[in-house]
C-alpha positions, 0 to 999 in steps of 0.5 A, spaced: 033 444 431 026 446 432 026 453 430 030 451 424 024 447 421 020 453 423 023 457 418 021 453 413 026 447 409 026 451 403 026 458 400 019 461 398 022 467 393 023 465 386 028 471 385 035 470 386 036 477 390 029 474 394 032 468 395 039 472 398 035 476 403 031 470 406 037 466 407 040 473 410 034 474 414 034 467 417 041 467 419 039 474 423 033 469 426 038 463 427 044 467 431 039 471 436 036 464 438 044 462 439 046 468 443 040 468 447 042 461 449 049 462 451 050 464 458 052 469 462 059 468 466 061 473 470 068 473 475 066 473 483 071 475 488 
């Protein structure tokens, strides 16, 4: 949740196509700390 607020609460562009690519840019941001907390499991034996 800290990284969420990091990124800001609201949208800075005033331009609809600005607004798209922020939000994009913020999802790509968001799943790279999401698959970084996921573990690794691997089989043994």
């Amino acid at each position: 949740m800290h990284c969420v607020k990091l990124l800001g609460q609201s949208l800075m562009a005033r331009d609809f196509d600005r607004q798209v690519a922020e939000i994009q840019i913020c999802i790509a941001v968001l799943n790279g700390f999401t698959a970084l907390g996921i573990p690794v499991t691997e089989a043994v034996g």
